[in-house]
FIBA-301156 format. One record per residue: x, y, z of N, C-alpha, C in turn; residue in one letter; chain. Coordinates in Angstrom, 3 decimals, always signed. Layout:
N
     n.xx     n.yy     n.zz    ca.xx    ca.yy    ca.zz     c.xx     c.yy     c.zz res chain
        X        Y        Z        X        Y        Z        X        Y        Z   a     A
...
***
This chain:
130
     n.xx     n.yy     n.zz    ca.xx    ca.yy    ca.zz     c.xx     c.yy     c.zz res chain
   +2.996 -122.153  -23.948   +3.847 -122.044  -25.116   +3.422 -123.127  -26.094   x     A
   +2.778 -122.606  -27.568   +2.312 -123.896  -28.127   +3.391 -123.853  -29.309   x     A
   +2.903 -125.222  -30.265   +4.008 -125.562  -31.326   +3.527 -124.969  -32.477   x     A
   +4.054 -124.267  -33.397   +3.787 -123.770  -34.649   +3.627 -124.902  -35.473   x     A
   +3.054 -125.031  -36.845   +2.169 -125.849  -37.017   +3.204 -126.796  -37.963   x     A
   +4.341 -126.406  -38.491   +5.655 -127.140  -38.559   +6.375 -127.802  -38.229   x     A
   +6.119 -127.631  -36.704   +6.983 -128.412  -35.744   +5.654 -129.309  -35.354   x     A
   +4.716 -129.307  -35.329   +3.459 -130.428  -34.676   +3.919 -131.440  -36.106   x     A
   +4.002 -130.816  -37.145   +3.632 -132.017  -38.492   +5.083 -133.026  -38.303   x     A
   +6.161 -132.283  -37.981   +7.446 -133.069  -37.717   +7.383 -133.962  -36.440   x     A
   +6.308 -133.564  -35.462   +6.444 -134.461  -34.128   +5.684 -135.375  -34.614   x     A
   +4.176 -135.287  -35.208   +3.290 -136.294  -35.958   +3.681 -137.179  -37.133   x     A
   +4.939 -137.235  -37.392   +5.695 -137.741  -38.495   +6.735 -138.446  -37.557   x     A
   +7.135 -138.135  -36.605   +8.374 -138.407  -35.621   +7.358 -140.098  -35.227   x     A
   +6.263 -139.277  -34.564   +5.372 -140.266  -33.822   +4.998 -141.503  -35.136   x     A
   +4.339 -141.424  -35.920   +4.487 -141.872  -36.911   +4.824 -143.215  -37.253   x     A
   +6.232 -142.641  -37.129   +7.981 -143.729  -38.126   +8.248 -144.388  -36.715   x     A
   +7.875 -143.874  -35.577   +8.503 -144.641  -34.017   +7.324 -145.675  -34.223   x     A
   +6.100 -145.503  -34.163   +4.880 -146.679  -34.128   +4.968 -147.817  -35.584   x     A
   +5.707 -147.161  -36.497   +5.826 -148.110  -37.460   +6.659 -148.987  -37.111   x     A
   +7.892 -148.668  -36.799   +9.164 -149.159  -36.426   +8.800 -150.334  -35.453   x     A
   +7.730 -149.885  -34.194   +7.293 -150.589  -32.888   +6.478 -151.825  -33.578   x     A
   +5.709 -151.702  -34.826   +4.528 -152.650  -34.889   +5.753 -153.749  -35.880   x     A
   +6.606 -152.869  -36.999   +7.490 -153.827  -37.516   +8.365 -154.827  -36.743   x     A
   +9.147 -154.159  -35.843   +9.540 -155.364  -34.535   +8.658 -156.286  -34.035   x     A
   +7.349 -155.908  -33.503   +6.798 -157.129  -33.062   +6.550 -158.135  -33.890   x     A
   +6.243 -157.751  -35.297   +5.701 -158.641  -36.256   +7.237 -159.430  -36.668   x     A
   +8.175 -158.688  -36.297   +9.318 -159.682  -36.984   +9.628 -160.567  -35.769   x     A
   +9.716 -159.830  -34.883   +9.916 -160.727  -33.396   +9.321 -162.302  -33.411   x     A
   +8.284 -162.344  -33.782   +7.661 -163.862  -33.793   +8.216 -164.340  -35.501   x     A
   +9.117 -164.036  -36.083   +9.208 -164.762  -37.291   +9.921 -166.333  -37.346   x     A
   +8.816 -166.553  -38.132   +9.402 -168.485  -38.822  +10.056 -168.624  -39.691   x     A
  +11.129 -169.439  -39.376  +11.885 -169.522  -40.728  +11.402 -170.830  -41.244   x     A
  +10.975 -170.675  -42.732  +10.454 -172.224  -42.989  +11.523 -173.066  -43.844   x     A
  +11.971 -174.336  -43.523  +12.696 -175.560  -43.649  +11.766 -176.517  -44.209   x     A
  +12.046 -176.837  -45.678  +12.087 -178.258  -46.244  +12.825 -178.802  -46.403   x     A
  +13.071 -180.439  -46.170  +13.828 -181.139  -45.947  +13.430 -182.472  -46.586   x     A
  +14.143 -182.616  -47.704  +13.712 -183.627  -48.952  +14.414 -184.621  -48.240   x     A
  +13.625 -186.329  -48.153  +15.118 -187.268  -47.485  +14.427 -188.561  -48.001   x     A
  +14.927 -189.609  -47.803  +14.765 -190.729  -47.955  +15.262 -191.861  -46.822   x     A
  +14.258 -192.570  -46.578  +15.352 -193.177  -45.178  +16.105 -194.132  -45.844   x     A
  +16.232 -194.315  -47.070  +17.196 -195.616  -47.366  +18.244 -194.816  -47.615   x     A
  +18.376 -193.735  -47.708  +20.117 -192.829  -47.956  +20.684 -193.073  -46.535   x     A
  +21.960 -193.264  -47.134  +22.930 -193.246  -45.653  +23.291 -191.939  -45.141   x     A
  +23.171 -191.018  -46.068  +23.738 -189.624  -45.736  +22.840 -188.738  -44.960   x     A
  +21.060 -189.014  -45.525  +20.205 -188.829  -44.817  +20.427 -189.307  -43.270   x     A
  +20.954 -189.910  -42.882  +20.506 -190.392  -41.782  +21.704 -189.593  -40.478   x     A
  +22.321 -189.248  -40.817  +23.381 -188.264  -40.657  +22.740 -186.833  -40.660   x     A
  +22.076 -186.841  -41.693  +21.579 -184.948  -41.954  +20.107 -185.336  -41.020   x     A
  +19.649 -186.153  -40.358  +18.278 -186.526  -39.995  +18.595 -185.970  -38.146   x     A
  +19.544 -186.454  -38.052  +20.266 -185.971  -36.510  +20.452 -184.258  -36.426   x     A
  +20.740 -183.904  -37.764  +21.140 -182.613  -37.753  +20.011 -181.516  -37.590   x     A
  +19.187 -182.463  -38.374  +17.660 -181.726  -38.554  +17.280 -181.561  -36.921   x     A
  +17.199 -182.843  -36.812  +16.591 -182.569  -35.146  +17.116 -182.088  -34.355   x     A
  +18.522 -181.683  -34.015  +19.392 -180.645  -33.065  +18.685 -179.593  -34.007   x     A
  +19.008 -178.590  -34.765  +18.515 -177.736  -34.962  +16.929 -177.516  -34.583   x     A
  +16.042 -178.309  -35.306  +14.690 -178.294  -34.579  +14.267 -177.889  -32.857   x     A
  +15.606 -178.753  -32.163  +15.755 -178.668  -30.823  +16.030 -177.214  -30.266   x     A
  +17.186 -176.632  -30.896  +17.676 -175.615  -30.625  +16.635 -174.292  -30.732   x     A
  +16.109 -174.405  -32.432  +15.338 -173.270  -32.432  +13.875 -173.061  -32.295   x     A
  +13.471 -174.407  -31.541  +12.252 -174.522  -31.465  +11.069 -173.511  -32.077   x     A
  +10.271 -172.255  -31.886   +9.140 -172.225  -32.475   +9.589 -171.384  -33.754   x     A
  +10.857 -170.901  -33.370  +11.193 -170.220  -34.371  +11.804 -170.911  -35.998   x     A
  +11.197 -172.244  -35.939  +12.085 -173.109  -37.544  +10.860 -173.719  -37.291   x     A
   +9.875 -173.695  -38.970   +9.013 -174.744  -39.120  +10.063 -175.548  -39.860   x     A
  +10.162 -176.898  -39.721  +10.955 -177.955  -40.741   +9.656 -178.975  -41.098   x     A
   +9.442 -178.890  -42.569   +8.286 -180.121  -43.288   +9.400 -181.172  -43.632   x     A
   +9.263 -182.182  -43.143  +10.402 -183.422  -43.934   +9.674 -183.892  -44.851   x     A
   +9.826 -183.885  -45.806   +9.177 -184.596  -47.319  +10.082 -185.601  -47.829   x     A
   +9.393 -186.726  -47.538  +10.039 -188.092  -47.771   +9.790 -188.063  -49.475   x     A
  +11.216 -188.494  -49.995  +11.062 -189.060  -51.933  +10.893 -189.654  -52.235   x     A
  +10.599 -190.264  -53.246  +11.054 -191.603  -54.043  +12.227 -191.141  -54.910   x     A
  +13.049 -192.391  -54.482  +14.408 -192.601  -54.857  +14.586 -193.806  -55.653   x     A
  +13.818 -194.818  -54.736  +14.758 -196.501  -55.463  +12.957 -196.863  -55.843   x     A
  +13.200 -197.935  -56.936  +12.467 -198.533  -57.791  +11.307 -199.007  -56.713   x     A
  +11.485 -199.134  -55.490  +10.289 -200.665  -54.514  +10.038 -199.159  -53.383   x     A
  +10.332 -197.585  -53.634   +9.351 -196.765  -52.982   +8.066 -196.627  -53.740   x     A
   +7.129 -196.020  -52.541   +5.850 -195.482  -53.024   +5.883 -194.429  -54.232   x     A
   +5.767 -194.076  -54.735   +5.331 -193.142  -55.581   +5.340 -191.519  -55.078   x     A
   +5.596 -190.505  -55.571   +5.835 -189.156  -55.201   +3.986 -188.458  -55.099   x     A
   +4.042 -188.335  -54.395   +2.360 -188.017  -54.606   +2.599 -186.586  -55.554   x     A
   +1.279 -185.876  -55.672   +1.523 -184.699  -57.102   +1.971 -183.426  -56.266   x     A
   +1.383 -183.628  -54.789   +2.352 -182.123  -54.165   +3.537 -182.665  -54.042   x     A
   +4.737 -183.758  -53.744   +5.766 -183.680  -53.599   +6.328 -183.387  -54.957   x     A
   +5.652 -183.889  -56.405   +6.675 -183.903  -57.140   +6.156 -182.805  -57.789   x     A
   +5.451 -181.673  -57.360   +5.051 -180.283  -57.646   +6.668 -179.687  -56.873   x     A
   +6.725 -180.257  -55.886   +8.061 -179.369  -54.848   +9.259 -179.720  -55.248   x     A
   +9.385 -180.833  -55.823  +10.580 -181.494  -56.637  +11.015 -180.681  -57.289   x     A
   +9.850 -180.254  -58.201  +10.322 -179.894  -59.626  +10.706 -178.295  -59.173   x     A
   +9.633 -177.678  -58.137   +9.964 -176.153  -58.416  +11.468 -176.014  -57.651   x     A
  +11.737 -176.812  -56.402  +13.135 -176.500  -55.995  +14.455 -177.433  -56.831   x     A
  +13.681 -178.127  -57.994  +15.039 -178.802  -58.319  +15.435 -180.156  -57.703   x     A
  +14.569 -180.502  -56.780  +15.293 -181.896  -55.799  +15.475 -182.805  -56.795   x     A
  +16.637 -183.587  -56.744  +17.038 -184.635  -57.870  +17.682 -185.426  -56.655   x     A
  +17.837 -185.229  -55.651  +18.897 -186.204  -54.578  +18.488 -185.860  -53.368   x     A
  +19.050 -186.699  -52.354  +18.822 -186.568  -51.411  +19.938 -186.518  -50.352   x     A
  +20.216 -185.812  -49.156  +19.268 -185.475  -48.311  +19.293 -183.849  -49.323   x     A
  +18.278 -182.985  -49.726  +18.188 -181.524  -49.729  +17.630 -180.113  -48.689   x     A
  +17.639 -179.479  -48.448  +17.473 -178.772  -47.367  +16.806 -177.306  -48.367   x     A
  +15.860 -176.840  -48.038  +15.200 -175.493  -48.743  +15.045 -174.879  -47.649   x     A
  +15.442 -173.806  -47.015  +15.637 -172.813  -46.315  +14.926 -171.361  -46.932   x     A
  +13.572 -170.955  -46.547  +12.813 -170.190  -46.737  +12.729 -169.867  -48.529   x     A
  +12.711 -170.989  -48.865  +12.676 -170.852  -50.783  +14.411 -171.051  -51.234   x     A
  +15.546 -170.864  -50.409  +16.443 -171.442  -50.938  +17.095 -172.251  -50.774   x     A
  +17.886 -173.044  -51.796  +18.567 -173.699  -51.171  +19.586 -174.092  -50.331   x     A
  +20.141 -174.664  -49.404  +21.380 -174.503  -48.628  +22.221 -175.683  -49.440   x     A
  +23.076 -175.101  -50.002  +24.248 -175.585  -50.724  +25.669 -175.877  -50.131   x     A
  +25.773 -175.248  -48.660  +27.165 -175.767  -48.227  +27.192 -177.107  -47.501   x     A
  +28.230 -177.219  -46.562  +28.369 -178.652  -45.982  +27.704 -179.158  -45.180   x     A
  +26.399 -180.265  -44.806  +25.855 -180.183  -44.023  +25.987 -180.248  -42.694   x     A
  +26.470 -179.386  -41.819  +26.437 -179.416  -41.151  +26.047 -178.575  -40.019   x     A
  +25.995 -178.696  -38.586  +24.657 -178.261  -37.637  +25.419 -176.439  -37.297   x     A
  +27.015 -176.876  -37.564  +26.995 -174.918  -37.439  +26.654 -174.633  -38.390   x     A
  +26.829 -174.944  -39.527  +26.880 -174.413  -41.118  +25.152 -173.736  -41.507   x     A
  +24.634 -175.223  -40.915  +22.752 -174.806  -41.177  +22.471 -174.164  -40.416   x     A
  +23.027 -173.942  -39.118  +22.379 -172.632  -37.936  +22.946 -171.305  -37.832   x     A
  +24.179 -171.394  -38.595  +24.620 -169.879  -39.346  +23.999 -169.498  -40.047   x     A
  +23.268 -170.314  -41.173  +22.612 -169.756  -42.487  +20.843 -169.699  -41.879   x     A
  +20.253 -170.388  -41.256  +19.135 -170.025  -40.561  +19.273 -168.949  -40.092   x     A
  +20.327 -168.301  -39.162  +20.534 -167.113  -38.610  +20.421 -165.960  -39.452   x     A
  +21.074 -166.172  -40.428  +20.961 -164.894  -41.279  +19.651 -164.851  -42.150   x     A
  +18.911 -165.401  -41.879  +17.312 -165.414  -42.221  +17.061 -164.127  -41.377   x     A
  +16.899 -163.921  -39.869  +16.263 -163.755  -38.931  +16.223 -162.110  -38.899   x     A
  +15.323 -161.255  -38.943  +15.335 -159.535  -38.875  +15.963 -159.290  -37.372   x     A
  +15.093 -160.260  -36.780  +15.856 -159.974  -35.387  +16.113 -161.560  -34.643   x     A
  +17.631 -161.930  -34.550  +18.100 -163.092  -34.162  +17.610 -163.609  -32.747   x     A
  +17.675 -164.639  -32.872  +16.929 -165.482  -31.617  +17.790 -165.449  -30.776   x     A
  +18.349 -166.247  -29.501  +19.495 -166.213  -28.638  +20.250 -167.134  -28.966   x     A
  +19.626 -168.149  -29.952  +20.587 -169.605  -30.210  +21.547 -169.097  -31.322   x     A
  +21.273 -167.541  -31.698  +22.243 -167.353  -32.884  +23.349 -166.507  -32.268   x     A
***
């Protein structure tokens, strides 16, 4: 009993959208969420959001790249080299501690549920720490 040539183009279309679907999961399966993290160690607040950074780091291990990009803030730091104050300018950093979460910014309270809720909703397909 064979398939009329209607029903093969609908199974070859079936087959298709299932192998797309299969290669899109794997490729999201390994996804990074990328974290910049503007700080200064002479902020006090930094040093608070610096703990936070690293529990999260801890938690979501391969799945969170975090770059910490140290600023200049006070008059007796080094100087911003031209990629930091290229990153300054395009995200806006004027203070510190700031947090850029895959190009945006995280604007609520810093804290370690607050940033691992909003990492979470990055994710196509959530890790187990979410």
């Amino acid at each position: 009993m064979g398939f009329d040539k209607k029903t093969k183009v609908k199974f070859g279309l079936i087959i298709i959208i299932l192998l797309g679907a299969i290669f899109f999961l794997l490729i999201n399966y390994n996804q990074t969420i990328e974290i910049l993290y503007f700080t200064n160690p002479k902020c006090r607040l930094v040093n608070e959001t610096d703990v936070i950074i690293q529990e999260i780091e801890n938690d979501f291990k391969d799945k969170v790249n975090v770059r910490t990009i140290k600023v200049s803030m006070y008059p007796d730091d080094e100087p911003d080299t031209e990629e930091i104050k290229r990153l300054r300018e395009k995200y806006e950093v004027y203070g510190v501690p700031t947090i850029i979460i895959n190009g945006e910014e995280f604007t609520e309270e810093f804290t370690k549920e607050n940033l691992r809720e909003n990492i979470c909703n990055y994710f196509m397909i959530r890790p187990k720490v979410c």
